[in-house]
Each structure stands twice: as C-alpha cells, then as structure tokens.
C-alpha positions in Angstrom: -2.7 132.7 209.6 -0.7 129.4 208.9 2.6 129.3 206.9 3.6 125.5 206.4 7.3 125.1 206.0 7.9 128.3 208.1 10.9 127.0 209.3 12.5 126.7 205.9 14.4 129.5 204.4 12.0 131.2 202.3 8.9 130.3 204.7 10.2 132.0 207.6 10.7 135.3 206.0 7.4 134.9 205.1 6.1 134.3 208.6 8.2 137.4 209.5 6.6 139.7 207.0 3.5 138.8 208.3 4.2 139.5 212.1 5.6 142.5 211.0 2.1 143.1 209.3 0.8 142.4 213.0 -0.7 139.2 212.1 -1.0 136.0 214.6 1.5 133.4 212.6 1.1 129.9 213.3 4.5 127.7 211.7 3.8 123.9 211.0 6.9 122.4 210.0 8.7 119.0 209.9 12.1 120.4 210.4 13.4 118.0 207.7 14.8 120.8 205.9 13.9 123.6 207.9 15.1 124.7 211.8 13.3 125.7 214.3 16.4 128.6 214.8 14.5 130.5 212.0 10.7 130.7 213.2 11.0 133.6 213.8 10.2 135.2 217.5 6.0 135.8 218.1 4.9 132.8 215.5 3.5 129.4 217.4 5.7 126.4 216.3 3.9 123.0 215.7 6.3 120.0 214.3 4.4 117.8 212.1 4.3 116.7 209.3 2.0 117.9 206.2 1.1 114.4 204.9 0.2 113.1 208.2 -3.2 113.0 208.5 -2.8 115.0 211.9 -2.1 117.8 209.6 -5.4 117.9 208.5 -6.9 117.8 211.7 -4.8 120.3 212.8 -5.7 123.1 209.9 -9.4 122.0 210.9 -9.5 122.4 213.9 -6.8 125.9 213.7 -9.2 127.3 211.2 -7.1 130.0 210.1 -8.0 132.5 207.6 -5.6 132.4 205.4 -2.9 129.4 204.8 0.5 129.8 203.3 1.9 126.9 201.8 5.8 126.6 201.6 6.2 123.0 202.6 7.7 121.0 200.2 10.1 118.5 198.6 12.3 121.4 196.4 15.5 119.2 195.2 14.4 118.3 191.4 17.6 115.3 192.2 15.5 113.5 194.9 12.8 114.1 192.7 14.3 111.8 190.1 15.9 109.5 192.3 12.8 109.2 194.6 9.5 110.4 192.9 7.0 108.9 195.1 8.6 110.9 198.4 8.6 114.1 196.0 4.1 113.2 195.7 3.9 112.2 198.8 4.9 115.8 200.2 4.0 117.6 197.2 0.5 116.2 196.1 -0.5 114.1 199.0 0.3 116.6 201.4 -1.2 119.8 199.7 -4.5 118.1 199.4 -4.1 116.6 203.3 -4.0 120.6 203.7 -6.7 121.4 201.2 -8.8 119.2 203.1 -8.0 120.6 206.4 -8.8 124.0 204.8 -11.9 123.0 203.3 -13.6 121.7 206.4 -12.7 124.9 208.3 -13.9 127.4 205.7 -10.1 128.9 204.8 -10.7 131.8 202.9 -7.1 132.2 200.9 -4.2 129.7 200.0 -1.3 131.5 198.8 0.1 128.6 197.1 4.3 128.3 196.0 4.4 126.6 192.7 8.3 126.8 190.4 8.9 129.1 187.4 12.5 127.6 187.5 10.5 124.0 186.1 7.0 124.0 185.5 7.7 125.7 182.2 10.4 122.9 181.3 12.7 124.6 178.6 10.7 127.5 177.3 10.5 128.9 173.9 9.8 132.4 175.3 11.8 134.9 177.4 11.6 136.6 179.8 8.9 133.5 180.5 4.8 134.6 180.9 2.8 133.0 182.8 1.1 132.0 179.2 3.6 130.1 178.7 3.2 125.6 177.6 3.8 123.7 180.8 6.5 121.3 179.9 8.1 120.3 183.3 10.7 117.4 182.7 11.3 116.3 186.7 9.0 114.6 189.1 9.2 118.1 190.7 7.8 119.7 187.9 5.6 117.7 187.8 4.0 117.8 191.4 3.9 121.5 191.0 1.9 121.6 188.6 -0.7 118.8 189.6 -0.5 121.3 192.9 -1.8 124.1 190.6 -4.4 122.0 189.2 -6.2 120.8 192.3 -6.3 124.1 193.2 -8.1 124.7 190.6 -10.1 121.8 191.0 -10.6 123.2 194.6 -11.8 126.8 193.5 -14.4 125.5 191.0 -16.0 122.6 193.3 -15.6 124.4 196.6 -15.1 128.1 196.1 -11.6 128.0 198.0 -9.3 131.2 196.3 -5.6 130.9 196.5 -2.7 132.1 194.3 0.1 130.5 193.2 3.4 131.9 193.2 6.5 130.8 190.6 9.3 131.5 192.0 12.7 131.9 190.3 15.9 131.7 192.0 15.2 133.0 195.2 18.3 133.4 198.0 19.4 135.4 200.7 19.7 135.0 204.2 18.8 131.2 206.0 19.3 129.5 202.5 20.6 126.3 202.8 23.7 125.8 201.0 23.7 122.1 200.7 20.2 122.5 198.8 20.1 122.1 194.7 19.2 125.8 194.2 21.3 127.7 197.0 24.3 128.8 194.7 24.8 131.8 196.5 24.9 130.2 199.7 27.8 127.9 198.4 29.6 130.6 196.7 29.6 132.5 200.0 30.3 129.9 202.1 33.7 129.1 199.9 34.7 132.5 199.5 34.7 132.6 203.7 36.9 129.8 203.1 39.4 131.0 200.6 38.1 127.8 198.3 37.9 128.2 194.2 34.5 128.6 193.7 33.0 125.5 191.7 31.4 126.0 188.3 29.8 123.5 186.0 29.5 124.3 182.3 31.0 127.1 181.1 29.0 129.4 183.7 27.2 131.3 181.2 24.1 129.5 182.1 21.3 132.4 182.7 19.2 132.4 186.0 16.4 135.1 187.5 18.3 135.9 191.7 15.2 137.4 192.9 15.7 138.1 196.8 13.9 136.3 199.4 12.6 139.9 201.3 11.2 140.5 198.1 9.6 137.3 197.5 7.9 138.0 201.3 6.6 140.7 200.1 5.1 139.1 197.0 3.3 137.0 199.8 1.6 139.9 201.6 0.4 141.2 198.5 -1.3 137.5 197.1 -2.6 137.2 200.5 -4.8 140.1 200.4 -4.9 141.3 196.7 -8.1 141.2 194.3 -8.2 138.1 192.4 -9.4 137.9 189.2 -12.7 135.8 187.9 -11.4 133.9 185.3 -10.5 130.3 184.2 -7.7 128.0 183.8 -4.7 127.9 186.3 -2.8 131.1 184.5 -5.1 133.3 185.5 -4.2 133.1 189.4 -0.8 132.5 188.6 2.3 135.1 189.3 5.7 135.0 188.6 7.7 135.9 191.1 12.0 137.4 189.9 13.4 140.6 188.5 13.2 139.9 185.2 16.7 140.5 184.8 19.0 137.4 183.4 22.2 136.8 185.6 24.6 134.2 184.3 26.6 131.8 186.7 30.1 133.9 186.0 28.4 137.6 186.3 27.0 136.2 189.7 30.1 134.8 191.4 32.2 138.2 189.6 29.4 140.5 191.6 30.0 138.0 194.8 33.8 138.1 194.9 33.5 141.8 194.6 31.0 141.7 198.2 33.2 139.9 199.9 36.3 141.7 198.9 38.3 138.7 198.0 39.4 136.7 194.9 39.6 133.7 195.1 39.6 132.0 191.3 37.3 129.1 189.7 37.4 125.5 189.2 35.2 124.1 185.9 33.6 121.0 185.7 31.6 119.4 183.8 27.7 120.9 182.9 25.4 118.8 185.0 23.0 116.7 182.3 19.8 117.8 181.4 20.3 121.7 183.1 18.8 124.3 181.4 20.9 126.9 179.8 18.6 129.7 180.1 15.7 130.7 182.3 14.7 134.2 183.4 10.3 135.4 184.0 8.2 137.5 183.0 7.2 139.9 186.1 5.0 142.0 184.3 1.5 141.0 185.8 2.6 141.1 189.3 4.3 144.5 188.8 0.6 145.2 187.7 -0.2 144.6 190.8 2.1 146.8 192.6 5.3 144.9 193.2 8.2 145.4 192.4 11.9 144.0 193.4 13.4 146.3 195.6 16.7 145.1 196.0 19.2 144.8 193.8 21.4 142.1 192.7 24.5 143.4 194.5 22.4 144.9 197.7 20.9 140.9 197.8 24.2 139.5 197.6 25.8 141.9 199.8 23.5 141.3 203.1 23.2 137.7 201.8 26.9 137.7 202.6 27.2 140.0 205.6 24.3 137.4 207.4 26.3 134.5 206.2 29.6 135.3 207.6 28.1 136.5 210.6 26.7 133.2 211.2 29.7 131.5 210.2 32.8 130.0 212.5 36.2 132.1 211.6 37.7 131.1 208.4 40.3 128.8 208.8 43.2 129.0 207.5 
C-alpha cells in the first residue's frame, strides 16, 4: 500500500500502523513539510512530488492496492494568502493520484478531508457528518472539492475510498511551527520556561483527538464494509473524541504533565477563528472505533517524545 505524505506527522504514524499490520508500505513524499527522520523503518521512501505528473506514473506503474492519501497543503493562512498553491496540492494533485490509481485498478483510497473547516461555523454540536458544508478558507474549500471528485470517481469508475475529517489531531512528530500544532508549541515553551501564548480569552473549544488513534481509524477505513449509498456523507467519518477541550483546560492539563508552571500571556483573538468546534463520532464508533487514549495520556507521551527530542532547556 501507498501512504502519500508519509513523511508528515500524521502520515507516518499511519505508515507505521500499517507495517505493524505486516503490510508492504511504500511513502511518497515531498518533504516540504514532512522528514524523511519519520518514515518509519521497513516503508520504501520515494521524494516526489504529488502534482508532478511523475506522480501519476508512479502510482501506475506501483499499482498498489490500496492508497492512503495524507499529502497536502494543511495551513488555512497559506490558503488565504496563496490559494492557487493550496489547489495545486489539494485538487490538482489528488486527481494526478486518482488518475494514477485509476489506470492501475486501485481498489481503496482512504482519503483525509477537515472536520476542523469543511463544516465552516456549524449550527450543530457535537458536529454530524449531516451537517451544511460551509467552509470559509481556500482550505475548506479544496477539501471538499477533494470529496467531491471522489465521488465523481466512485460513480464513473467504481473506485471506493473513505474520507476521513479529522479534528485536532497531535502527538508525537507534530510540527510546532504548523497552524494547528498547539500542543507542540505549548510543549516546546514549557521546556523553555516561556509564558505560554494565548489569543482570545482561551475559552475557544477544540476536539484533541490523538494521532495513534487517528492511525487506527485508518486501518479500519482501509478494510472496513462500505456502504452503497449516495452523496459524499455517506462514506464520510469523523474522526475526534467527541469531547470539547477549551484552549485554557488544555494548557492547565499540559502544565500539570510537564510538572511546571510557567504562567500565560493574552493576545489578541486571531480574526475570523471559530469559537467552537467539537464532532460527532458516533458513526465511526459504529464501526468499532473508539479513542483510546485520553486527553492527559495524549498529552503526556506527546510531551515525554517532545522533550526527549529536544536540546536541554536553557536557562
């Protein structure tokens, strides 16, 4: 099987689940995010590109069974700032993979879409799959078109995938520079003795689902039933606990991990973020899944891996 952005931080612990599994794990990746320090040991490494029409050859010509498909463009900021990089990786390069799959007869795509935007601000919570689609990023946006031509590709050319919406997923390899990885930065300034930063008043909620659980939520969609029905909901799962952890709760639980305390620093609420957004996990625990870690478990390992990896605080 072929995970694209395997390199990345969620990607590689899904190429790891998968050799654990005993599968034969290919990794394409660009390492424009990602690092080749977290393929994990067993998977073939290929650098390229997923828009590059090499990419296509290559999942040809590989013509793996099942394709998992983490690359992307995930910073809703560069989305804004750069929209036509965002659908160049996002929509142009899923279908340069499609088409790749296509030609070689690819069973599966298990296929990451966003429950953190392609519901936009939702009336509902926790948040169904049911839910309107009101994304308000180019992000959003290119998520959701990647939904739709899967569709389109089931009904024209009998390809089955799932797509996955993930919440806020973190844990171990998470970048801390990216838009999402709070935990990695709150980790990373506790280390340091730094204030950790806050915008808003911090009682913004969020769904910390984590990212060993999330792997195993891409075991199951690669092998799981899938239902005969229409419209892009019905092979659709959100992937997250369920539970609603605000910004404040979240650095309280990490502050208590790493045994220090080391105060906050408010700033201003970023425009245009979303004061709430938790999912509904109820059709994939249907399926058999369930998160098996909690939040302070998550954030402890999280932490421990972290400072493991980390030079010596200095002083």
């Amino acid at each position: 099987m072929l995970v694209t952005g395997g390199a990345g931080f969620v990607g590689s612990h899904v190429a790891e689940a998968h050799l654990e599994l005993g599968d034969r794990v290919w990794v394409l990746d660009d390492l424009s995010s990602g690092s080749v320090v977290n393929v994990p040991p067993g998977a073939e490494f290929v650098e390229m590109d997923v828009a590059d029409p090499e990419a296509r050859r290559f999942v040809r010509d590989g013509g793996f069974h099942l394709i998992n498909h983490h690359a992307a463009q995930i910073d809703v900021r560069v989305s804004v700032a750069d929209p036509i990089t965002d659908a160049r990786v996002n929509i142009a390069g899923l279908i340069n993979v499609l088409e790749g799959a296509r030609e070689a007869g690819t069973a599966r795509i298990v296929f990451v879409s966003s429950g953190g935007v392609v519901y936009g601000e939702p009336g509902e919570f926790p948040t169904p799959e049911t839910a309107p689609k009101r994304p308000v990023s180019p992000y959003g946006v290119s998520k959701l078109a990647g939904e739709h031509y899967l569709g389109y590709y089931r009904q024209v050319h009998g390809m089955q995938y799932v797509a996955l919406r993930y919440s806020n997923v973190y844990g171990p390899r998470q970048d801390p520079s990216g838009e999402a990885g709070v935990v990695a930065i709150f980790s990373n300034r506790l280390l340091r003795s730094e204030p950790l930063v806050i915008y808003g008043d911090g009682e913004q909620l969020r769904d910390y689902v984590y990212v060993k659980d999330v792997a195993r939520a891409n075991v199951l969609a690669a092998a799981m039933p899938l239902e005969d029905a229409p419209g892009i909901d019905a092979r659709a799962y959100n992937v997250g606990t369920g539970d609603p952890t605000s910004v404040n709760t979240l650095a309280e639980v990490l502050e208590d991990v790493a045994g220090v305390r080391v105060g906050r620093v408010h700033r201003d609420a970023r425009p245009g973020e979303s004061r709430r957004s938790h999912l509904s996990t109820a059709r994939l625990r249907a399926r058999g899944w369930s998160p098996g870690f909690t939040l302070r478990e998550g954030l402890r390992r999280t932490f421990e891996h972290i400072a493991s990896t980390r030079p010596a605080v200095v002083a």
